[in-house]
KOLLO-12465 format. One record per residue: x, y, z of N, C-alpha, C in turn; residue in three letters; residue number from 0. Coordinates in nm, 2 decimals, padded with zeros to 4 digits. Example, Ala and Ser with C-alpha at 12.3 -4.5 7.8 and 13.67 -1.06 7.14 Angstrom:
% residues 2
+--------+--------+--------+--------+--------+--------+--------+--------+--------+-----+-----+
!    n_x !    n_y !    n_z !   ca_x !   ca_y !   ca_z !    c_x !    c_y !    c_z ! res !   n !
+--------+--------+--------+--------+--------+--------+--------+--------+--------+-----+-----+
!  01.32 ! -00.57 !  00.78 !  01.23 ! -00.45 !  00.78 !  01.32 ! -00.33 !  00.78 ! ALA !   0 !
!  01.28 ! -00.22 !  00.71 !  01.37 ! -00.11 !  00.71 !  01.29 !  00.00 !  00.79 ! SER !   1 !
+--------+--------+--------+--------+--------+--------+--------+--------+--------+-----+-----+
% end
This chain:
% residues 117
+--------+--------+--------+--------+--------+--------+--------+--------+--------+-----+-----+
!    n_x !    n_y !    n_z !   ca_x !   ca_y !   ca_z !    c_x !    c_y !    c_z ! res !   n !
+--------+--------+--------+--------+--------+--------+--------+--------+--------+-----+-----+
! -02.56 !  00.74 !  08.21 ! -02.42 !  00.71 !  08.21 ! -02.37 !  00.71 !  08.06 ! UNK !   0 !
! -02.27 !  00.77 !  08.04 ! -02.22 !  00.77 !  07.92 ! -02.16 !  00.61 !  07.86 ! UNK !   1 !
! -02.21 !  00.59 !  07.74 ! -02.17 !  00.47 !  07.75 ! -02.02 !  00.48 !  07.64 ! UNK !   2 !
! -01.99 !  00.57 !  07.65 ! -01.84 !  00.54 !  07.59 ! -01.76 !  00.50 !  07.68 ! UNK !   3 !
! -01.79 !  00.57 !  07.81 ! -01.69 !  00.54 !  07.91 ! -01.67 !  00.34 !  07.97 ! UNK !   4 !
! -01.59 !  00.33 !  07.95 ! -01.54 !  00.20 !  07.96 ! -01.59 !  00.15 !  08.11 ! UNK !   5 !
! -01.61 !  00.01 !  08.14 ! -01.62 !  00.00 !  08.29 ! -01.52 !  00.03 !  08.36 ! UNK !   6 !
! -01.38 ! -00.01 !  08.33 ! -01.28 !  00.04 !  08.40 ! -01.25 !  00.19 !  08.38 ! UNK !   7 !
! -01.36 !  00.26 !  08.31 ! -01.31 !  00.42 !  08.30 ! -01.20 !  00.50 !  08.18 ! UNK !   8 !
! -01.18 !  00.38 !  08.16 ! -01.14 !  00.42 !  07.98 ! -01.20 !  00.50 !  07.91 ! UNK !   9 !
! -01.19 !  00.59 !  07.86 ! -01.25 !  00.66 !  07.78 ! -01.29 !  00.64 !  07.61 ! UNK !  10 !
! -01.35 !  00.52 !  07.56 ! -01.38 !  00.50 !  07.44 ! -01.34 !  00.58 !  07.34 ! UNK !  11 !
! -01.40 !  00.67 !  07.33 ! -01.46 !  00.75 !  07.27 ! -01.33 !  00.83 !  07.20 ! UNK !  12 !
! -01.20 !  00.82 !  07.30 ! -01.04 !  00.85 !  07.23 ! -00.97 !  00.79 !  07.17 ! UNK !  13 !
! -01.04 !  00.62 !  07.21 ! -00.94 !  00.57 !  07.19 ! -00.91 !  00.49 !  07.06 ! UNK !  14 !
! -00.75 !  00.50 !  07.03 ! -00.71 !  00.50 !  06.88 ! -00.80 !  00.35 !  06.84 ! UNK !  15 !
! -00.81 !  00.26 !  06.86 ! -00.89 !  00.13 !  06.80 ! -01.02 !  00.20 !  06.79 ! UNK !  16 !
! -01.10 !  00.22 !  06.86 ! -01.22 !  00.33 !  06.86 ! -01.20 !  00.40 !  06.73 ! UNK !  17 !
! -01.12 !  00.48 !  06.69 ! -01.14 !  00.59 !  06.59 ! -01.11 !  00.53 !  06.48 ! UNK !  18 !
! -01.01 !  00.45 !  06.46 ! -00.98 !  00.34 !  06.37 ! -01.10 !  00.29 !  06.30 ! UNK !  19 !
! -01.20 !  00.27 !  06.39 ! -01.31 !  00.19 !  06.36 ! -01.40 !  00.27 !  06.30 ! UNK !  20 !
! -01.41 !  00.37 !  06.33 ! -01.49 !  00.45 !  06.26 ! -01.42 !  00.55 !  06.15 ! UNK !  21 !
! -01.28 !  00.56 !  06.12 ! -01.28 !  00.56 !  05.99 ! -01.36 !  00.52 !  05.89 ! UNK !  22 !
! -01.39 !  00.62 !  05.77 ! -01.42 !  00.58 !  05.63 ! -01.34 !  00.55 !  05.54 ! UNK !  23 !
! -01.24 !  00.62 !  05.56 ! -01.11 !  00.58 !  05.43 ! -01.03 !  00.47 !  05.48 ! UNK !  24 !
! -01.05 !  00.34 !  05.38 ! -00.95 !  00.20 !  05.42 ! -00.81 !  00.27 !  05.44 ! UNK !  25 !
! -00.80 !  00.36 !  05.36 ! -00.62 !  00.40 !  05.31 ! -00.58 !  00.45 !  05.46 ! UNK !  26 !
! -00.68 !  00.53 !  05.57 ! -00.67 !  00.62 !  05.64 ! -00.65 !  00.50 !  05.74 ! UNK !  27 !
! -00.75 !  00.45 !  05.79 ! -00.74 !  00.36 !  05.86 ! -00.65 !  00.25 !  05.88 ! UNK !  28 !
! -00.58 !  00.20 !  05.78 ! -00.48 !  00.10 !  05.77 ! -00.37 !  00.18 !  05.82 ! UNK !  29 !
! -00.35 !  00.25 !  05.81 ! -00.26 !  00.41 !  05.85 ! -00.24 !  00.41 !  06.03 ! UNK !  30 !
! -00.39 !  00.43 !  06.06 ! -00.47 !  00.43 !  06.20 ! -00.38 !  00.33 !  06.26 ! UNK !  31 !
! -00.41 !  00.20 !  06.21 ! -00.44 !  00.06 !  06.28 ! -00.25 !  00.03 !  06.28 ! UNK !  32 !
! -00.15 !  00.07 !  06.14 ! -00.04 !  00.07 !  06.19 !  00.01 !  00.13 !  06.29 ! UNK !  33 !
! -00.04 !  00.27 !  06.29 !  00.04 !  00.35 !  06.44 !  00.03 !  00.28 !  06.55 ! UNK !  34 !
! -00.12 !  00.18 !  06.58 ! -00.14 !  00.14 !  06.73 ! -00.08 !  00.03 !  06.72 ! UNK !  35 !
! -00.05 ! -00.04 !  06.62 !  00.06 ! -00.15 !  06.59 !  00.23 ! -00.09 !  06.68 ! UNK !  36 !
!  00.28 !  00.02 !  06.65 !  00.35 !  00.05 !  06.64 !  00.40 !  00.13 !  06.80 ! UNK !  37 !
!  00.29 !  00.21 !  06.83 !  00.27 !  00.24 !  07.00 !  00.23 !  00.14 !  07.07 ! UNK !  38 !
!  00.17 !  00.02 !  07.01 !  00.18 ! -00.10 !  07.16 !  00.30 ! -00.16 !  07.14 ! UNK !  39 !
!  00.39 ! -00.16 !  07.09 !  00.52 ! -00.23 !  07.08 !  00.60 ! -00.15 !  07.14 ! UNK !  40 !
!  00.57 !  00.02 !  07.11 !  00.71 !  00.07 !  07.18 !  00.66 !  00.09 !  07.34 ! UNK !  41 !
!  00.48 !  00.17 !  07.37 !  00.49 !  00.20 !  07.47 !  00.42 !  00.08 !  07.54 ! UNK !  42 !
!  00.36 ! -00.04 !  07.54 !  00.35 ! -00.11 !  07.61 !  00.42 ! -00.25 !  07.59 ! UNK !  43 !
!  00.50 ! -00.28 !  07.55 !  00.57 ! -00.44 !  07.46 !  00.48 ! -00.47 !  07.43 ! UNK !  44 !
!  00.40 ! -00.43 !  07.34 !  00.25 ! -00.59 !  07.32 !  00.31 ! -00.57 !  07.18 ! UNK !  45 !
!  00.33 ! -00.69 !  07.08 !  00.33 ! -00.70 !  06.98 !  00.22 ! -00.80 !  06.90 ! UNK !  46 !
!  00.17 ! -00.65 !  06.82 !  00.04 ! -00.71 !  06.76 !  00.08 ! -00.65 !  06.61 ! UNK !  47 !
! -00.02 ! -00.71 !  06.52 !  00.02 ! -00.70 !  06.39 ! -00.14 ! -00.61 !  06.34 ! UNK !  48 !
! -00.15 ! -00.59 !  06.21 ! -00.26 ! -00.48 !  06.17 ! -00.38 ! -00.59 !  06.20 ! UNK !  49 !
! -00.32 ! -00.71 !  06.17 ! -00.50 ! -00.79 !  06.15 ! -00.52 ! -00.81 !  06.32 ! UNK !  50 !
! -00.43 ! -00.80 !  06.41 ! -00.51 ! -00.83 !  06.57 ! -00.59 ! -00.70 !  06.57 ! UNK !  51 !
! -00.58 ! -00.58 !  06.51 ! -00.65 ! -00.46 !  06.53 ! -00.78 ! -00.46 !  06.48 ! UNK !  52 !
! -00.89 ! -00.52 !  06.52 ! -01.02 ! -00.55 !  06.48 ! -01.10 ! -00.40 !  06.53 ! UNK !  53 !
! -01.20 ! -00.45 !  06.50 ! -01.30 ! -00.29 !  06.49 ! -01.36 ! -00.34 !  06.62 ! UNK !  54 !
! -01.39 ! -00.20 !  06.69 ! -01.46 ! -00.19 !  06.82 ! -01.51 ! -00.06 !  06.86 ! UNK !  55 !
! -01.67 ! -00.08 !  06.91 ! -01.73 !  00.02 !  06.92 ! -01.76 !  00.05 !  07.06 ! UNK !  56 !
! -01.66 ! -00.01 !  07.11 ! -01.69 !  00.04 !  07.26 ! -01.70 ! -00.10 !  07.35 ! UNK !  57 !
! -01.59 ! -00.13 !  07.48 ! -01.66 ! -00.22 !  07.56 ! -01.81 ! -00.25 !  07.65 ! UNK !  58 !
! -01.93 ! -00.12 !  07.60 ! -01.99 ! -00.14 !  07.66 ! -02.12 ! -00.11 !  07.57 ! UNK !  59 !
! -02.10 ! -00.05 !  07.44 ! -02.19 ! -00.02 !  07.35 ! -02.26 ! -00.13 !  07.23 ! UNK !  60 !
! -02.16 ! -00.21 !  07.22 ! -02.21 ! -00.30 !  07.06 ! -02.15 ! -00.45 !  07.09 ! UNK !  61 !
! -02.12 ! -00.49 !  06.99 ! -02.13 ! -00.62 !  06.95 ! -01.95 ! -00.61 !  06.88 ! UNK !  62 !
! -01.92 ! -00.54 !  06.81 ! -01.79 ! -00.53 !  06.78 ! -01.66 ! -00.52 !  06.88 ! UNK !  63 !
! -01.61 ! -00.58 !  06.91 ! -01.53 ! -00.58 !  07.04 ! -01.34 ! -00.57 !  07.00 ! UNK !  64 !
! -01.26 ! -00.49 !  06.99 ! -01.12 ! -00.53 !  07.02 ! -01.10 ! -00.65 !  07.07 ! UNK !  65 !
! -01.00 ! -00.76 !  07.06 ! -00.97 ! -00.88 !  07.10 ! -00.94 ! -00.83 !  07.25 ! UNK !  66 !
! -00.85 ! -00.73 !  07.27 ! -00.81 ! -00.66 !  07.43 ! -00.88 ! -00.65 !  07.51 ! UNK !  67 !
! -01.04 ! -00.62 !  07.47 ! -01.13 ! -00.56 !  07.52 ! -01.25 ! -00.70 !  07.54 ! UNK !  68 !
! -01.24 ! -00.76 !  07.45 ! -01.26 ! -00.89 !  07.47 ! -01.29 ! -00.96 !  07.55 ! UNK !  69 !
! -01.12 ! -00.97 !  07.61 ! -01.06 ! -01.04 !  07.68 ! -01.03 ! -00.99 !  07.83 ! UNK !  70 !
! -01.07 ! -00.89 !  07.81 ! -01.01 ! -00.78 !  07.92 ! -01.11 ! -00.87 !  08.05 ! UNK !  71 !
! -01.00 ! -00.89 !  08.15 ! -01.06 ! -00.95 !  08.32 ! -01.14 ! -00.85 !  08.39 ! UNK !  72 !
! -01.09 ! -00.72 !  08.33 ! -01.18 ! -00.65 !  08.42 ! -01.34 ! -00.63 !  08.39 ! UNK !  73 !
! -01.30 ! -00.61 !  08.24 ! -01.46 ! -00.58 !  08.17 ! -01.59 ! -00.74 !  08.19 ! UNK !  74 !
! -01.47 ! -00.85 !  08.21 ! -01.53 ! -00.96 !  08.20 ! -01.62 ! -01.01 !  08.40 ! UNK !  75 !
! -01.52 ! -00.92 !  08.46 ! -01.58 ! -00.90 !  08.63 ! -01.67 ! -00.81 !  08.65 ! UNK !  76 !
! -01.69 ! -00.68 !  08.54 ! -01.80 ! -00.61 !  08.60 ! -01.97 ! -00.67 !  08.47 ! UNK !  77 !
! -01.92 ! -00.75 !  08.37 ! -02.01 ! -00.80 !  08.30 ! -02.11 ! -00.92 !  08.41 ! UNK !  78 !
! -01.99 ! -00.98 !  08.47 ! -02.06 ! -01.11 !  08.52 ! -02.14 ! -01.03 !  08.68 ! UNK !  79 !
! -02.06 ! -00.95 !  08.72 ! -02.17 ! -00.88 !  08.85 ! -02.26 ! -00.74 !  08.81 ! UNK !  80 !
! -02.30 ! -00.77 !  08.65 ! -02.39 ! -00.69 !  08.60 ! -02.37 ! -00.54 !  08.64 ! UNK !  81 !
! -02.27 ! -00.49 !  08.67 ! -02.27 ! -00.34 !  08.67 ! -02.24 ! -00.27 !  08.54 ! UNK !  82 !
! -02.27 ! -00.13 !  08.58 ! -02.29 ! -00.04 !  08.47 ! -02.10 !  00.01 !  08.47 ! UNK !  83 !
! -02.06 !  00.02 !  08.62 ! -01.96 !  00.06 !  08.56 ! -01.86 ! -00.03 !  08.69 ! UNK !  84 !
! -01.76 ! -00.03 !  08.66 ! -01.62 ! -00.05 !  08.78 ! -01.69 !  00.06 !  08.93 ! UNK !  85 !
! -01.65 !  00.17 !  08.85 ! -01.72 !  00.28 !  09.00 ! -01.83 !  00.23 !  09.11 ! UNK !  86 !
! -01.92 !  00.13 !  09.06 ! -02.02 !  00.15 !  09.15 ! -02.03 ! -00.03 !  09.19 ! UNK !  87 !
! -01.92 ! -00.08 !  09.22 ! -01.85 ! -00.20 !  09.29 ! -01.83 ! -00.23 !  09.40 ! UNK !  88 !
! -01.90 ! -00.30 !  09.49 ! -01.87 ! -00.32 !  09.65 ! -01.73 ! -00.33 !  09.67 ! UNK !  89 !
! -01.64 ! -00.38 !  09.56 ! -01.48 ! -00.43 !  09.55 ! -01.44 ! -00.29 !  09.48 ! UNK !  90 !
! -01.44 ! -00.20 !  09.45 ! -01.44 ! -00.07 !  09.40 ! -01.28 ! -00.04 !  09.47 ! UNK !  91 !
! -01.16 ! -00.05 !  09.37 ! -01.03 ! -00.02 !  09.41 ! -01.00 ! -00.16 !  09.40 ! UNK !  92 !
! -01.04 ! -00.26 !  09.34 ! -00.95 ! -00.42 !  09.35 ! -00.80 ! -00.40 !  09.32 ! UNK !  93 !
! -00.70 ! -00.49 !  09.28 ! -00.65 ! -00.52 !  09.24 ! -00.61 ! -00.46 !  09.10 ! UNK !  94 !
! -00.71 ! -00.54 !  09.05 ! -00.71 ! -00.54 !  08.86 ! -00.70 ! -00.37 !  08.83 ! UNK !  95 !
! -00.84 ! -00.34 !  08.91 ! -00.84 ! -00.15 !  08.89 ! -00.71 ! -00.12 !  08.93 ! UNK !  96 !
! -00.64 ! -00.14 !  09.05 ! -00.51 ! -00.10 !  09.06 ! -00.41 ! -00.07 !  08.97 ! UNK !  97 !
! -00.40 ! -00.18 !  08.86 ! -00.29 ! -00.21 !  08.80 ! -00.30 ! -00.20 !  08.66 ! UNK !  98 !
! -00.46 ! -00.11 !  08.65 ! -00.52 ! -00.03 !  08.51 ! -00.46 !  00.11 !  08.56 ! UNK !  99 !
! -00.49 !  00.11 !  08.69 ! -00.48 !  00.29 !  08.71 ! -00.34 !  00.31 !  08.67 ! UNK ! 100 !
! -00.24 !  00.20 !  08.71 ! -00.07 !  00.26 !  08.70 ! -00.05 !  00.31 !  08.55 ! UNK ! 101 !
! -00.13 !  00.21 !  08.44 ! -00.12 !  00.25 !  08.31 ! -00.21 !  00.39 !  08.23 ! UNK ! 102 !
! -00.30 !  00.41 !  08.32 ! -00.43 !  00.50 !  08.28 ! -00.43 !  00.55 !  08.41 ! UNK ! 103 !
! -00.45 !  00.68 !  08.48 ! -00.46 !  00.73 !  08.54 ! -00.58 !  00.81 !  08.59 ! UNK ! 104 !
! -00.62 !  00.83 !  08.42 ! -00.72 !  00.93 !  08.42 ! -00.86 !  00.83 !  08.47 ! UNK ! 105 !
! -00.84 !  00.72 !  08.42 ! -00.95 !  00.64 !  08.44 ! -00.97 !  00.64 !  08.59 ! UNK ! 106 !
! -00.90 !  00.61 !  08.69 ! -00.95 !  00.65 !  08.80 ! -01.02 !  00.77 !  08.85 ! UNK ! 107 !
! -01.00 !  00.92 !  08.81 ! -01.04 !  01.05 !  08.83 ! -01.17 !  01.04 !  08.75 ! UNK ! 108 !
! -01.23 !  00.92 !  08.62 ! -01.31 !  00.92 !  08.58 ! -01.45 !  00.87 !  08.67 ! UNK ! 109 !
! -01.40 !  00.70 !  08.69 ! -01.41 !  00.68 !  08.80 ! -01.45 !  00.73 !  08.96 ! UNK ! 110 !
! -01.41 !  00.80 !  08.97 ! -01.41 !  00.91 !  09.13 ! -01.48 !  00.92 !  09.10 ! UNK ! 111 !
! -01.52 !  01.05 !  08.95 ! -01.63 !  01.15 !  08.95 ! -01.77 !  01.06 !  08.92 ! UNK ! 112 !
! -01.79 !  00.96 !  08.86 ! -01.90 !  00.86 !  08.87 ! -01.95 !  00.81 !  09.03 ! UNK ! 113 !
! -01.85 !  00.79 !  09.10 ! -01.84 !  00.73 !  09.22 ! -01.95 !  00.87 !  09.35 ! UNK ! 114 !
! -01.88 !  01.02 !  09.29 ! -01.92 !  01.10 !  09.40 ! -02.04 !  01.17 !  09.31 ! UNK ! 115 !
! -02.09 !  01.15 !  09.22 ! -02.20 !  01.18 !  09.13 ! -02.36 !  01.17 !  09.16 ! UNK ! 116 !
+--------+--------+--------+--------+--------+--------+--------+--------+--------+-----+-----+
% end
């Protein structure tokens, strides 16, 4: 299993806090870490500032965690029933997935293809 791929099917491995994090140049990255400042305010209302943008290497790879990712209910329900991923969930389609998929869509299709694999 890839472990970029997020339990909920997120794709790590794009995503702007992800890349952020692995920036080498501070100059580049403070840069990084404004933009997602700036797209979670306009495209999801979340208003965060540069320092909520902490480094994160993946919800499923490390020790460095996004506070989002963190905190995330979903990541924290497939952690406590020890799965590898959301896809391979007796509850597979809850709720919570539901109401990731309206925002991410692709995660579901990610999802699927794990599911019929």
């Amino acid at each position: 299993m890839n472990p970029m791929i997020a339990y909920c099917g997120l794709d790590c491995s794009s995503c702007p806090i992800h890349l952020a994090t692995l920036e080498p140049d501070p100059h580049k990255q403070q840069s990084m870490k404004s933009d997602i400042v700036r797209m979670g305010a306009e495209l999801y209302k979340v208003h965060l500032t540069i320092e909520d943008i902490t480094d994160c290497d993946g919800c499923r790879t490390g020790s460095r965690l996004y506070s989002g990712c963190s905190n995330c209910e979903i990541r924290k329900c497939a952690v406590n029933r020890r799965l590898d991923s959301c896809a391979f969930c007796e509850d597979y389609n809850c709720d919570l997935l539901q109401k990731h998929f309206m925002t991410d869509p692709d995660s579901r299709k990610r999802l699927e293809a794990m599911r019929t694999a």
